[in-house]
VOGU-3710 file (C-alpha; in Angstrom, 3 decimals, decimal comma):
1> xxxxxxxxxx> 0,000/0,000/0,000  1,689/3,277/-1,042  1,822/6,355/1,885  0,144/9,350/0,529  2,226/12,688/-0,520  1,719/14,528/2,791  2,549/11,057/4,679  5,694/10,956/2,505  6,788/14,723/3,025  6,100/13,992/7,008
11> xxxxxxxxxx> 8,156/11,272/7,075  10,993/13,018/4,751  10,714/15,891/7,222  11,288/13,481/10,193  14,204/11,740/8,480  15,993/15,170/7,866  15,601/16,608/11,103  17,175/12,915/12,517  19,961/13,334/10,896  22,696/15,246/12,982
21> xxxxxxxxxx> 24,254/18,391/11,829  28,165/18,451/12,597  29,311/21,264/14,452  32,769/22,998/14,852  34,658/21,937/18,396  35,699/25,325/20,012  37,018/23,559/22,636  40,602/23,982/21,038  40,502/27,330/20,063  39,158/28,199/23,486
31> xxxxxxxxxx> 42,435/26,406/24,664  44,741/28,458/23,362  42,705/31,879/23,638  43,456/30,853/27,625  46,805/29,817/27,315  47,538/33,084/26,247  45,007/35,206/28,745  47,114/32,705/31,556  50,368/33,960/30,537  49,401/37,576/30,903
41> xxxxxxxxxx> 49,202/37,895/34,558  52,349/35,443/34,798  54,038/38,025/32,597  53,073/41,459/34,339  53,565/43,628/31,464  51,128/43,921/28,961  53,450/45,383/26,540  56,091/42,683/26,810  52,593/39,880/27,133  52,035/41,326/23,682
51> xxxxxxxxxx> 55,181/41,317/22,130  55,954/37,607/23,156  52,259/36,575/21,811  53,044/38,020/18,566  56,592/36,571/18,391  54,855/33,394/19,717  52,129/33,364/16,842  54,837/33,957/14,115  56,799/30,808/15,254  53,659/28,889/15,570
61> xxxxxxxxxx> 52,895/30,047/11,948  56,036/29,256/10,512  56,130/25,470/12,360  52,633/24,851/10,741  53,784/25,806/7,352  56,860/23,336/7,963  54,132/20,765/9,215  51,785/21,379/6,741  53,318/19,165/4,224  53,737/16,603/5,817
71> xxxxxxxxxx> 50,266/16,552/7,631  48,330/16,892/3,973  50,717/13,504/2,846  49,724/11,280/5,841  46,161/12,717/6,295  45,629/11,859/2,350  47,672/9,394/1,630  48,142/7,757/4,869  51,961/7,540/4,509  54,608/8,543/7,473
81> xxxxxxxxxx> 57,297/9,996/6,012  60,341/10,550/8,303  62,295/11,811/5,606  60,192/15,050/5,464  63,113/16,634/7,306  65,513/16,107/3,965  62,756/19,003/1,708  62,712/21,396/5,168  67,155/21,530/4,840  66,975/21,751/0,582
91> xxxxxxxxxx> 64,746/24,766/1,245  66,842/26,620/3,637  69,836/25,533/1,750  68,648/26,560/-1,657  67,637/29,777/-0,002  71,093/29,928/1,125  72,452/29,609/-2,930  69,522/32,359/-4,454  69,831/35,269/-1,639  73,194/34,928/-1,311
101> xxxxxxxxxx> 73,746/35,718/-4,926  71,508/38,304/-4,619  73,415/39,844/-1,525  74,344/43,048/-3,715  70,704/43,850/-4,508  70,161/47,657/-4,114  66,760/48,597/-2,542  64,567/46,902/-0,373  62,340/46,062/-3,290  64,647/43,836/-4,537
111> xxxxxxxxxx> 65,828/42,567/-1,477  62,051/41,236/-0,878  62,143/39,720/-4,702  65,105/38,336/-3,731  63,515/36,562/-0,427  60,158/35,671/-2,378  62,623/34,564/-5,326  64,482/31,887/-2,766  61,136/30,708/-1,640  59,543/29,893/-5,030
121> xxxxxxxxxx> 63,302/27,606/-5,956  63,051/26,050/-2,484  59,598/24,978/-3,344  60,373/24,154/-7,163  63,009/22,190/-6,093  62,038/20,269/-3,012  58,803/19,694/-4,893  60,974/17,876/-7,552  63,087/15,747/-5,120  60,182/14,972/-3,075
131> xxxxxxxxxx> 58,748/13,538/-6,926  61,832/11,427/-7,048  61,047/10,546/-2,869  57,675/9,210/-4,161  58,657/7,185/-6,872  61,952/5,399/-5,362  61,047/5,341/-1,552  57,676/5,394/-0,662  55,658/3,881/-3,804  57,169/0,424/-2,869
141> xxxxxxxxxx> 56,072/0,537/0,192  52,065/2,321/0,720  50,433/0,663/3,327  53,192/-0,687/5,321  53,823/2,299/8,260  56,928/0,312/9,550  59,051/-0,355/6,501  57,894/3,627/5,661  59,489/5,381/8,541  62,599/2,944/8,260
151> xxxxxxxxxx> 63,158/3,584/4,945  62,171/7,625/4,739  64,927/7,790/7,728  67,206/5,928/5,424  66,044/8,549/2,725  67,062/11,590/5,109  70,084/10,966/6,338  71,189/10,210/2,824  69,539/13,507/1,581  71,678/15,395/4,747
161> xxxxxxxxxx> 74,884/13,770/3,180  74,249/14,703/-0,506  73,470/18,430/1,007  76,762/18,514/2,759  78,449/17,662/-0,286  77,262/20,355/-2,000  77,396/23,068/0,438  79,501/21,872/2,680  79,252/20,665/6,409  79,673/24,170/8,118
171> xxxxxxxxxx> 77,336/26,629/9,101  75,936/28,750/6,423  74,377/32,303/7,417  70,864/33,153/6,090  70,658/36,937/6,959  67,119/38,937/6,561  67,040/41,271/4,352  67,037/44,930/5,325  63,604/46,040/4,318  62,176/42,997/6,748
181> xxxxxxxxxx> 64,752/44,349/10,097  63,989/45,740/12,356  60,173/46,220/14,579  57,293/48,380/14,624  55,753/49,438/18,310  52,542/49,640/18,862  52,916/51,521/22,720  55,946/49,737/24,457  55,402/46,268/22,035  57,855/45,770/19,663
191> xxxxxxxxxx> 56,640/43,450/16,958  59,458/42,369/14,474  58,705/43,004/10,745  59,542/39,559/9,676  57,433/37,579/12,447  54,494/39,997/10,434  55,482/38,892/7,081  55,566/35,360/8,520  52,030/35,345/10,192  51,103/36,765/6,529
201> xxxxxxxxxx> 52,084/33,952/4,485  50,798/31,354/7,373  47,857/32,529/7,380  47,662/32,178/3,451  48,820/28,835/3,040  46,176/27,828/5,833  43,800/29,795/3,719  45,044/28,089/0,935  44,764/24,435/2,222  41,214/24,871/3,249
211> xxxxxxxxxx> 39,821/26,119/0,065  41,534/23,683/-1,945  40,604/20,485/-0,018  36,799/22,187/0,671  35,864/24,172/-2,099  37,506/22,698/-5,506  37,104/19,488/-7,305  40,523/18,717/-6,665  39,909/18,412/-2,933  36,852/16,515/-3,340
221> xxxxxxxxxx> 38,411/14,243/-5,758  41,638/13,348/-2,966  39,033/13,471/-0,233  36,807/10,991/-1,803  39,869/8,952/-3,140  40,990/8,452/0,213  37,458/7,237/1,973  36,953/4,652/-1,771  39,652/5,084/-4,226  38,671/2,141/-6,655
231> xxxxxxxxxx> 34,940/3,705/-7,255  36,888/7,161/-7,664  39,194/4,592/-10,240  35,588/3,622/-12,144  34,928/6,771/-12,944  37,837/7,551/-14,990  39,706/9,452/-12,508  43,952/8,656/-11,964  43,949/8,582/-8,197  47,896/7,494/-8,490
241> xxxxxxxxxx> 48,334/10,953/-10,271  46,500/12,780/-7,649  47,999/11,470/-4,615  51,631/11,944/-6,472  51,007/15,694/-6,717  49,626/15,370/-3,027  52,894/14,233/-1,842  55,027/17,154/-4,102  52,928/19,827/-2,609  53,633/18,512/0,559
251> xxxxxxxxxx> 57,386/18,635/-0,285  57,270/21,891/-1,851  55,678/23,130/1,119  58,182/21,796/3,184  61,086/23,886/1,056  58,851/27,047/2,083  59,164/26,074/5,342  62,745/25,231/5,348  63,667/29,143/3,755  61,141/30,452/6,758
261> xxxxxxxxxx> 62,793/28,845/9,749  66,096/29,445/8,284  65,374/33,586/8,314  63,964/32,623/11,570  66,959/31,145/12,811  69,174/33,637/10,022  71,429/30,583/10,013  71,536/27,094/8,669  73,194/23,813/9,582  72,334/20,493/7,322
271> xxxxxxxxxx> 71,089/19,368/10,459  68,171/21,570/10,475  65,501/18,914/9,231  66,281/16,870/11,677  66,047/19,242/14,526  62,698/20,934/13,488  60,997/17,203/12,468  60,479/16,635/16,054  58,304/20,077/16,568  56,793/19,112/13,427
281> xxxxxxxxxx> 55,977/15,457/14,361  55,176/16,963/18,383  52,598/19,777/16,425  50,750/16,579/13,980  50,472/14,289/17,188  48,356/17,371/19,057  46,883/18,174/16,543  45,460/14,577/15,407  47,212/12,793/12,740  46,466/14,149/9,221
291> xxxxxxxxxx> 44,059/16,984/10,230  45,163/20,236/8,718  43,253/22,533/11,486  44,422/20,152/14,207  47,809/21,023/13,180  47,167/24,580/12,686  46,458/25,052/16,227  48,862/22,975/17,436  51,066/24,447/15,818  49,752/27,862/17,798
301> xxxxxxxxxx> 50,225/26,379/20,740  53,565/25,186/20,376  54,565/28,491/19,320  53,106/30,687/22,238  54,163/28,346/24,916  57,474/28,070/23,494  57,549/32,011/24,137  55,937/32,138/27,349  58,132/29,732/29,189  61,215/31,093/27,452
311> xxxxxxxxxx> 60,673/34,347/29,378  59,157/32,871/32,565  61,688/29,636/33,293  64,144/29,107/30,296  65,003/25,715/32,124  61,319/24,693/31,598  61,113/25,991/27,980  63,057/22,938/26,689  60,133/20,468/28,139  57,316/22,348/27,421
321> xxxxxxxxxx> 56,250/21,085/23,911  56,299/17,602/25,358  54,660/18,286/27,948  51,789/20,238/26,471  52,112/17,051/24,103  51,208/14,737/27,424  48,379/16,874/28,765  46,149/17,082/24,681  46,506/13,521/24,847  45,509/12,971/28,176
331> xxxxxxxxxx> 42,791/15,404/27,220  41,932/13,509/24,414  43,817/10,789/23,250  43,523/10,961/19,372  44,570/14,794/19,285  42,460/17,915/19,108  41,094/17,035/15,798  41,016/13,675/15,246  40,476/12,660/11,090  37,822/10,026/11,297
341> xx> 37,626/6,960/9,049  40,951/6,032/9,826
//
């Protein structure tokens, strides 16, 4: 016996309002708005509260760019690549090579085409090695996490080697350029010019990342690749292709992130991959493996409580990330965004 229309609309309505709408968990961002409103009274000053905040944002910004990369490859193509460190050094070290020959520049102009020229061959490059990465290291082994992190360690140190045989083992400074020196005060807060260029392009590559795996077929096609990649295969789409250009903007993003903490630093060491992939793989863990906001505002965190403790108990400062590590997972033990389905 068929319902009637009205029955059938009734019924529709009730299934609709059954279904549960998801809504965005504030909880985190609520987390680190009192982080920072904790740290004021601890600090006194307002001015100097403010100017470690900023400084604190702008590291946290530059760590998630680093991370970024390498959250986007294991959140869509579920692949754990310790050898992410390798593209963060050929960035910094390329930058190195470009600014270097562009120390004579006159003008700060060209000084800043100079910086933005060493970050688009960082990520040209690093995008291209991490292509070769793909194809020799990890395509042989998807889908097996153990023989991945051995052999992407393998892949790193032998990347650190190759880099100090072409620039050499030593130190190698990475100065800023003039037209990014230097601070601008708002009262008794100085807030350094390149920690606001930094918290620029963060922001934008954040930006970036959302609308692309949100808003444009590209993202849906990954997304949906991931959750049933042999229907996304019927339908005449090359997942292979996609996740291979997944894994070179990860790389590429990684060189971008290499050049940034090397200004940061203004100094580079072939080490430097290796150092900054445990904040990286510290800022993914809080964060929950793969998500891209998790790691956004872990990578916040990381960056403002680096700053705090730095200026309240130095001695503390090297413990805190682990330790703010230890209480999100006691908090919740997946990370504060944990990517479902997995």
């Amino acid at each position: 016996m068929n319902a009637s229309p009205a029955a059938a609309t009734t019924a529709g309505a009730t299934d609709t309002q059954a279904v549960p709408r998801s809504r965005f968990d504030w909880k985190p961002l609520a987390l680190l708005v009192a982080l920072a409103a904790l740290a004021l009274p601890l600090v006194g000053n307002p001015s100097t509260w403010l100017t470690l905040t900023a400084a604190g944002l702008a590291m946290g910004l530059i760590v998630f760019i680093t991370a970024s990369g390498l959250t986007l490859v294991f959140g869509l193509m579920d692949v754990l690549n310790f050898g992410h460190g390798v593209f963060i050094a050929l960035g910094a070290f390329v930058a190195t090579s470009v600014m270097g020959a562009a120390l004579g520049w006159q003008g700060g102009a060209a000084q800043l085409g100079a910086m933005f020229l060493a970050m688009l061959a960082a990520m040209t490059l690093a995008g291209a090695v991490g292509l070769a990465f793909e194809r020799v290291m990890v395509r042989p082994v998807y889908g097996q996490h153990l023989k991945q992190i051995l052999i992407t360690m393998g892949g790193m140190i032998i990347g650190e080697e190759i880099i100090k045989v072409i620039w050499g083992p030593q130190q190698i400074p990475l100065p800023l350029p003039d037209v990014v020196r230097g601070a601008w005060f708002i009262g008794d807060a100085a807030i350094e010019r390149y920690r606001v260029l930094a918290m620029v392009i963060g922001l934008a590559v954040f930006a970036l990342l959302v609308y692309t795996l949100n808003r444009t077929k590209i993202g849906l096609l990954i997304r949906a690749g991931v959750q049933d990649r042999e229907m996304v295969e019927s339908l005449g789409y090359r997942i292979r292709r996609l996740f291979v250009g997944v894994f070179v903007a990860g790389s590429a993003l990684a060189g971008l992130g290499g050049v940034m903490w090397g200004l940061f630093q203004q100094n580079v060491v072939p080490q430097i991959g290796a150092q900054v992939n445990v904040l990286i793989f510290i800022v993914i863990i809080i964060g929950g493996l793969g998500s891209t906001l998790g790691c956004f505002i872990g990578a916040l965190m990381v960056g403002v409580l680096a700053n705090y403790t730095g200026y309240l108990a130095p001695k503390v400062a090297l413990f805190s990330n682990i330790g703010l590590m230890v209480a999100i997972l006691l908090w919740r033990p997946q990370g504060l965004y944990p990517v479902t389905n997995r």
